[in-house]
C-alpha positions in Angstrom: -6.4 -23.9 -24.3 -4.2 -23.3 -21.3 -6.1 -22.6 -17.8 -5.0 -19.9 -15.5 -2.3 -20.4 -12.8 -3.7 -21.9 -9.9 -7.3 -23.0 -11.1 -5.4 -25.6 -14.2 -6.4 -29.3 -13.4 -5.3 -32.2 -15.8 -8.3 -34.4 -16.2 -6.7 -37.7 -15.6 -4.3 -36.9 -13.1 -6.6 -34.7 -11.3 -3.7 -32.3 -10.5 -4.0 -28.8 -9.4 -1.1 -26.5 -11.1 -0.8 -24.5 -7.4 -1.1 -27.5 -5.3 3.1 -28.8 -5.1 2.5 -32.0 -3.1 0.2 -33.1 -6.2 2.3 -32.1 -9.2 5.8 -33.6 -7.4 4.0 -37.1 -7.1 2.3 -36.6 -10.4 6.0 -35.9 -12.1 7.5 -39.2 -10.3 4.7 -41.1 -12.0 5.1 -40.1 -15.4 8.9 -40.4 -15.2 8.3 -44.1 -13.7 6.2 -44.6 -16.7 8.3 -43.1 -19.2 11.0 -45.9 -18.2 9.1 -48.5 -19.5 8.6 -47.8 -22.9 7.3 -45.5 -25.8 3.9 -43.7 -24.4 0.7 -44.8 -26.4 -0.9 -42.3 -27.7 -3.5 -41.3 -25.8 -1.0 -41.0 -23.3 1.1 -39.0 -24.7 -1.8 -36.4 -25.3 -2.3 -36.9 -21.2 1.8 -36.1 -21.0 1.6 -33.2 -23.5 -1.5 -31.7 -21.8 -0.4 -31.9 -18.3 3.1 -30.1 -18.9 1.2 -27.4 -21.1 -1.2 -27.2 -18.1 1.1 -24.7 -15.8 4.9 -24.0 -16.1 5.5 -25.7 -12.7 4.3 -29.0 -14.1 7.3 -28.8 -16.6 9.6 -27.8 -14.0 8.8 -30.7 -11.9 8.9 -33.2 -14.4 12.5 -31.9 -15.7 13.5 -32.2 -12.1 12.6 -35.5 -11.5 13.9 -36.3 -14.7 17.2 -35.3 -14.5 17.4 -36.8 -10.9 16.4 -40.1 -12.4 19.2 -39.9 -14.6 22.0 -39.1 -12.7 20.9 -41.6 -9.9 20.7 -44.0 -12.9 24.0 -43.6 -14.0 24.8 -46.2 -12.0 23.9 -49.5 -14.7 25.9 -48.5 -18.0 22.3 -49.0 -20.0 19.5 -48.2 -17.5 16.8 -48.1 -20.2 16.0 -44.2 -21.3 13.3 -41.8 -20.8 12.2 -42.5 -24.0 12.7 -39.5 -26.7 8.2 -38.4 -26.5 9.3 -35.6 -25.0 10.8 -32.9 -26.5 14.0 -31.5 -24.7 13.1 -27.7 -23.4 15.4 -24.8 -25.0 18.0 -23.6 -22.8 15.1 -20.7 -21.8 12.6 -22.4 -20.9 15.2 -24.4 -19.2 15.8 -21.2 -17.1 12.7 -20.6 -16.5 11.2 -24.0 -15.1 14.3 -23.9 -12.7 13.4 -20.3 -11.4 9.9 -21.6 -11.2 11.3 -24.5 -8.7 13.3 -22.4 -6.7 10.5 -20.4 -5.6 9.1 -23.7 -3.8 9.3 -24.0 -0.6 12.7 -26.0 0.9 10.4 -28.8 2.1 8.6 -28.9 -1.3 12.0 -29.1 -3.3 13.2 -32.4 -1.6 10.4 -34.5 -1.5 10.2 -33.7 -5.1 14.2 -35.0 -5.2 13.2 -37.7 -2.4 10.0 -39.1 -4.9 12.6 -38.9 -8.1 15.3 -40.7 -6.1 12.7 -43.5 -5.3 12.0 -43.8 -8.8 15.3 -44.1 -9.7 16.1 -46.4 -7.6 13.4 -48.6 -7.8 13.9 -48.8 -11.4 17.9 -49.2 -10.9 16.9 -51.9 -9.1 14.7 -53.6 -10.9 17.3 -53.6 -14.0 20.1 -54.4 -12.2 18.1 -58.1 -10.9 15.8 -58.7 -13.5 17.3 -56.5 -16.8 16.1 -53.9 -18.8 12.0 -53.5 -18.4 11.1 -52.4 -21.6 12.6 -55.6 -23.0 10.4 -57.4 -20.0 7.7 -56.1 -21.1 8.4 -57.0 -25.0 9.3 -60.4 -24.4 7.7 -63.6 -25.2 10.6 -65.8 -23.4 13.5 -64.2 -20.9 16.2 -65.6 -18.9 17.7 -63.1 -15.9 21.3 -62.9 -15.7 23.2 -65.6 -14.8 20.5 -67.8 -16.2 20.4 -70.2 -19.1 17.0 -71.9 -20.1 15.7 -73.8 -23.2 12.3 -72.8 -24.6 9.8 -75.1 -26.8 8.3 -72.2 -29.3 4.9 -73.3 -30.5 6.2 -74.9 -34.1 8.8 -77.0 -32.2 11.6 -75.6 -32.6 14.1 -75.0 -29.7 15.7 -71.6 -28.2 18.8 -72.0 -25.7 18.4 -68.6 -24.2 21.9 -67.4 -22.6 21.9 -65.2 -19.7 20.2 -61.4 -19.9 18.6 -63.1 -23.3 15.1 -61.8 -24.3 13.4 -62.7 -27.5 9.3 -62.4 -29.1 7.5 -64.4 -31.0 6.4 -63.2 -34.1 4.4 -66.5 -36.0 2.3 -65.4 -38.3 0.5 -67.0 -41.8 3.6 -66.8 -43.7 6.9 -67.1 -41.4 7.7 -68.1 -38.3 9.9 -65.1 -37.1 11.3 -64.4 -33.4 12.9 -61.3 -32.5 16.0 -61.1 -30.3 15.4 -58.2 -28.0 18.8 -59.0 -26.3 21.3 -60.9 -25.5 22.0 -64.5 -27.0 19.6 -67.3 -28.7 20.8 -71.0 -30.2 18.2 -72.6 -32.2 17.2 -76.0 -33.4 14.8 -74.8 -35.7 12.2 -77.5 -36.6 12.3 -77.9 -40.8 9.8 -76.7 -43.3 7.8 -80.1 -44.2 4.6 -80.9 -46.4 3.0 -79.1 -43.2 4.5 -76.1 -42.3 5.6 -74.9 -45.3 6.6 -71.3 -43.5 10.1 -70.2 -43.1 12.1 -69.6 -39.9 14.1 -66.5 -39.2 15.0 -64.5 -36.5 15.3 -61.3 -36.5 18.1 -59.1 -34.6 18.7 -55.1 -35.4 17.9 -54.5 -38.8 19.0 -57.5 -39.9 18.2 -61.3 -40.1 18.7 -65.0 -40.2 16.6 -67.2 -42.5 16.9 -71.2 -41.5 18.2 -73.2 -44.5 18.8 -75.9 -42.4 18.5 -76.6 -38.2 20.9 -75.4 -36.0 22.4 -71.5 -35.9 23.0 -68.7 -33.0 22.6 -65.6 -32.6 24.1 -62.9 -30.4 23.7 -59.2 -30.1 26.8 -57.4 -29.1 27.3 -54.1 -27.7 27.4 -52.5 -31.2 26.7 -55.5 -33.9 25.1 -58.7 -34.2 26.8 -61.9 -35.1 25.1 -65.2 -36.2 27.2 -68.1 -36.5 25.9 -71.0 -38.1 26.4 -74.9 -36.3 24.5 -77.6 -39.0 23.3 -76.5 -42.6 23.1 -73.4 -43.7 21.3 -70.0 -43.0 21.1 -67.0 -45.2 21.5 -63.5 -43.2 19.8 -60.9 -45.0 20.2 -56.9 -44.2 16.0 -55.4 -43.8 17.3 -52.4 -45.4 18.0 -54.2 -49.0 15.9 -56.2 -50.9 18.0 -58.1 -53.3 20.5 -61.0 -53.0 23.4 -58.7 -53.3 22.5 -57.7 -49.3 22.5 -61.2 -47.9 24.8 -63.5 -47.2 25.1 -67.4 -47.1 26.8 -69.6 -44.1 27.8 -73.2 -44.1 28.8 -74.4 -40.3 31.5 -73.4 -38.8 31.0 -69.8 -40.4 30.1 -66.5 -38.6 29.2 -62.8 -40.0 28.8 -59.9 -38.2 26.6 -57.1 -39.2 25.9 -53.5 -37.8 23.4 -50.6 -37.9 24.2 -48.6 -41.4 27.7 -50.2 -41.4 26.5 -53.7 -43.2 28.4 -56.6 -43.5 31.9 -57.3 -41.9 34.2 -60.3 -43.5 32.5 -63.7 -43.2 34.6 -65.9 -41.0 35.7 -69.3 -39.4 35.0 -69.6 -36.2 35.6 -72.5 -33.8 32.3 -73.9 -33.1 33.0 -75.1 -29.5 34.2 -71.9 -28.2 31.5 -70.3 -29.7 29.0 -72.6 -28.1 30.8 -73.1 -25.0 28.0 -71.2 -22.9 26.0 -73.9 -23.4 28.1 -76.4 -21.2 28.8 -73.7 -18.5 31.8 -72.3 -20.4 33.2 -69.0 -21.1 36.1 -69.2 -23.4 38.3 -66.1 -24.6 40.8 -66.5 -27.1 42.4 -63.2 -27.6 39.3 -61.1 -27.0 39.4 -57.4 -26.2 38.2 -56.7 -22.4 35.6 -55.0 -23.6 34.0 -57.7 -24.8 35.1 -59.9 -21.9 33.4 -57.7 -19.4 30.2 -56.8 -21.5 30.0 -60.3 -21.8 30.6 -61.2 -17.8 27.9 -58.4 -17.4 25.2 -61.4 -18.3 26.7 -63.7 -16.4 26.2 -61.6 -12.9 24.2 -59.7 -10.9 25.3 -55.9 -10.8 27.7 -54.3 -13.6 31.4 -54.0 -14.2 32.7 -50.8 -15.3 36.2 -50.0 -17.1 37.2 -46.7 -16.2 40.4 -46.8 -18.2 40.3 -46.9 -22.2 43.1 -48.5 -22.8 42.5 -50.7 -20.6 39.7 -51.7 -22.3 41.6 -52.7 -25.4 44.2 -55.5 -23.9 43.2 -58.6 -24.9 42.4 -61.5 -22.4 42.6 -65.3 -23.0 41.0 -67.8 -20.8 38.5 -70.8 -20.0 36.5 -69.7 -17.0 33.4 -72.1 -15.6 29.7 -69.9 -15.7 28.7 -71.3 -11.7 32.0 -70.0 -10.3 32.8 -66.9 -11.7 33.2 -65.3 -8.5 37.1 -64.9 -8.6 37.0 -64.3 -12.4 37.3 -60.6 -12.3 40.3 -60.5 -10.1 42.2 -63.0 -11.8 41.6 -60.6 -15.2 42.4 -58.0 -13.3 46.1 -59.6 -11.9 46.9 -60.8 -15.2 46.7 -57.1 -16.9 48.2 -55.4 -14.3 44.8 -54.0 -13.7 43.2 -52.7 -10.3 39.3 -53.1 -9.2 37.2 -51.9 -6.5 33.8 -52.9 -5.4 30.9 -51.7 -4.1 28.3 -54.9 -3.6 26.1 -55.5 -5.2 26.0 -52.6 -8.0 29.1 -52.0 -9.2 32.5 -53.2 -10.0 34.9 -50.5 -10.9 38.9 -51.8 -13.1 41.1 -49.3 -13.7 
């Protein structure tokens, strides 16, 4: 049951709904922890209770919010503020913002200084070590600009690529990892007489069973491909449970799958392009910039941004080395007639 205006304290928090120096700091803290993933659900209860507590607490936390965001805006994925709240109707939105406007001057910026610190430390934070709800999921990481091979626990190898984050999911009767993001080779060690449990990893709603040893897998911007090196692997769709929704590579093939779209055409691909990021490559044969730069985005601190759309379609060709990408970008940019402006280290704007 809600407590009157000015006596309402939330139990954990210990935050007076009349007191504005508490409920500004307490606001800032739940939006720093909303950024780091889905609220258990105790805390949610704490979340729920503290905004039903007084109408300034949810005009506070929508304030802080909404600064967050915008100062956010900067990295193209941020990481959210997670959907476990629901959004406010257009009059409650009204109302909260009356609510803040009756605060005092002094009041209303700390509470945009506190948001802004939030924001930025987050911003921060993603923009030199990635995303942190995929830190916190993840089993083995790499940071952009960083390639690393990892030994899982069964002997089999992962050749992370840059901004790459995957979990371990072994259990009794599969060995399973799960590509959070980014790109993963594996040598995956065989089923014998003793380990008789399958490997697969699993990427979207989709995955790759090991028929063989080696296979990679990369999530893209909007699909995962897995291309297969030595052997075979069969890619299978969660969502069906019968061989009609799985496909079967030899090497040298690749399929790409997406959320609710399925299967795209199976395809040759040449394997050391593919692989090239292995060996300090990037090689683009034809490839749209978009691609290109969300690809570049792994390969370097900050983010590149393409302000023009069709820009974004011309296709660029190229062999660039990993270690000295610095001039990369501007030669791009000459070759498609393109422009770009920089502001170190965050952003990188072509048009």
């Amino acid at each position: 049951m809600m407590e009157k205006a000015g006596n309402s304290r939330h139990a954990k928090d210990g935050v007076p709904g009349d007191d504005p120096d508490k409920i500004e700091a307490a606001a800032a803290r739940w939006v720093s922890r909303l950024t780091g993933g889905p609220l258990r659900p105790d805390e949610r209860r704490d979340l729920e209770g503290w905004l039903a507590a007084h109408p300034d607490h949810q005009a506070a936390f929508d304030y802080a919010r909404a600064t967050w965001a915008e100062l956010a805006a900067l990295r193209d994925a941020p990481g959210s503020l997670i959907d476990d709240v629901v959004p406010p109707s257009r009059v409650a939105i009204a109302r909260q913002r009356r609510a803040v406007r009756k605060w005092r001057p002094e009041v209303r910026a700390r509470i945009a200084a506190l948001a802004a610190c939030v924001a930025l430390a987050v911003g921060l934070g993603i923009f030199w070590f990635g995303d942190p709800t995929t830190m916190l999921l993840a089993d083995y990481r790499t940071a952009p600009a960083e390639i690393r091979s990892f030994v899982l626990p069964d002997g089999s190898v992962a050749d992370l690529a840059p901004a790459s984050a995957l979990a371990l999911r072994f259990n009794d009767r599969e060995r399973r990892i799960d590509l959070l993001a980014g790109t993963v080779y594996v040598t995956a060690a065989p089923m014998t007489e003793g380990e008789r449990r399958p490997f697969l990893v699993q990427a979207a709603d989709g995955s790759a069973k090991a028929l063989g040893t080696q296979f990679m897998v990369d999530r893209l911007p909007d699909s995962v491909q897995v291309t297969v090196a030595r052997h075979r692997v069969e890619v299978a769709l969660a969502a069906t449970a019968d061989r009609a929704g799985s496909v079967l590579l030899t090497p040298g093939l690749a399929v790409r799958y997406g959320e609710g779209r399925g299967f795209g055409a199976v395809r040759t691909v040449d394997l050391g392009t593919a692989t090239a990021w292995r060996r300090g490559r990037l090689i683009f044969d034809r490839v749209p910039l978009s691609t290109v730069v969300a690809t570049l985005n792994r390969y370097r601190r900050g983010r590149i941004v393409i302000a023009n759309p069709d820009l974004a379609e011309r296709t660029v060709s190229g062999m660039f080395e990993t270690a000295r990408l610095e001039n990369t970008l501007d030669q791009i940019a000459r070759e498609l007639g393109a422009q770009s402006v920089a502001v170190p280290p965050f952003v990188t704007l072509l048009f």
